[in-house]
C-alpha positions in Angstrom: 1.9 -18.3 -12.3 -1.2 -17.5 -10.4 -4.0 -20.0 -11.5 -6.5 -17.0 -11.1 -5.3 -14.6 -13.9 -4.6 -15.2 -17.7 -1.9 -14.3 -19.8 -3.8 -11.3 -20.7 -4.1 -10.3 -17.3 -0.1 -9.7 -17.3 1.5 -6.9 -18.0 5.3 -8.4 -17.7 6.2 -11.9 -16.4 9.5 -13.4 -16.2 11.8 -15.6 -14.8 14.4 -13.9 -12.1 17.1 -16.2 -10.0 17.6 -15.7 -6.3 21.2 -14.7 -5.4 23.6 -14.6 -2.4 24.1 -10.7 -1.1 26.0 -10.7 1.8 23.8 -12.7 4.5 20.2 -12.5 2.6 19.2 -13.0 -0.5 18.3 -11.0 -3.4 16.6 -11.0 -6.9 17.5 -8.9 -9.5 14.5 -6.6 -11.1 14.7 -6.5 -14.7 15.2 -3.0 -16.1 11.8 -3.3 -17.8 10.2 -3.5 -15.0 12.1 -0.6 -13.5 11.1 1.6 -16.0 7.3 0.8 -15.8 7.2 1.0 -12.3 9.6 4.4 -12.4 11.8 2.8 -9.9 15.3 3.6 -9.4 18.3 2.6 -7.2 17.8 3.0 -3.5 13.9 3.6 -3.3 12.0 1.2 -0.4 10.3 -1.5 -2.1 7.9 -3.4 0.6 8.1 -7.1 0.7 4.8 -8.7 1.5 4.3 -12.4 1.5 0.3 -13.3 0.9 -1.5 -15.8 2.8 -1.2 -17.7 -0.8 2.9 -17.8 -0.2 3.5 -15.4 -2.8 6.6 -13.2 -2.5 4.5 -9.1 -3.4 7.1 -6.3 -4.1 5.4 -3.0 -4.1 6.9 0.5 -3.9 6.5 1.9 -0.5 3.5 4.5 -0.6 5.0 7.8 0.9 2.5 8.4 4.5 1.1 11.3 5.6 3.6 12.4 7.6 3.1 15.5 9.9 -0.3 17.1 11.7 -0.4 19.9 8.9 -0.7 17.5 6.4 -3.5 15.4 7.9 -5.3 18.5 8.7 -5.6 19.9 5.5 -6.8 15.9 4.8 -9.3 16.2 7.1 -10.3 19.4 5.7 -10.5 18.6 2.3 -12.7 15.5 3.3 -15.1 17.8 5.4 -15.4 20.7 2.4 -17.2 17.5 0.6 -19.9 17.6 3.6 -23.1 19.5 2.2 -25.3 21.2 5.0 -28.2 19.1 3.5 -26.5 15.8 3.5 -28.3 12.8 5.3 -26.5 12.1 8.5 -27.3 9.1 11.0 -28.6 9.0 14.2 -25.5 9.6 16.9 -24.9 6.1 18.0 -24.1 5.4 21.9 -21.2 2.6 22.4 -21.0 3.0 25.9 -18.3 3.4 27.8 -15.0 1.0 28.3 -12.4 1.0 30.8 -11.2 4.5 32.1 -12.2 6.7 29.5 -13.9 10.3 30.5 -16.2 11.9 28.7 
């Protein structure tokens, strides 16, 4: 368990077993945890290992995937601008490589 959280910090903890599928291995995800998490068979899971050596199974966050929904993003960001908002100065970072202005 990690040393930095409680008991009380957990939501569910237990013990899983790592098993032989095919040539990797796998754990098993204990239908508790399925149903808190609203997983179900087939979803993408990432698999992040921390620079503490812990194993982190997450579900995979859905990306914005196309122009049109970035755009309307972008949008709804700028909408939050008010014409009377502070803005700073326009900062000048030179110029690197071949770019054209």
């Amino acid at each position: 368990m990690d040393h930095n959280h409680s008991r009380r910090d957990l939501i569910l903890m237990t013990t899983v077993t790592l098993s032989r599928w095919g040539n990797s291995s796998a754990v098993r995800i204990p239908n508790q945890f399925m149903r808190q998490l609203n997983l179900v068979e087939g979803m993408e899971l990432e698999a992040i290992l921390t620079p503490e050596n812990h194993i982190l199974l997450r579900p995979k966050t859905k990306l914005q995937e196309t122009n049109e929904e970035l755009r309307v993003h972008l949008q709804m960001l700028l909408s939050k601008i008010k014409p009377d908002s502070e803005r700073h100065e326009e900062i000048d970072l030179g110029i690197e490589g071949d770019e054209r202005i």
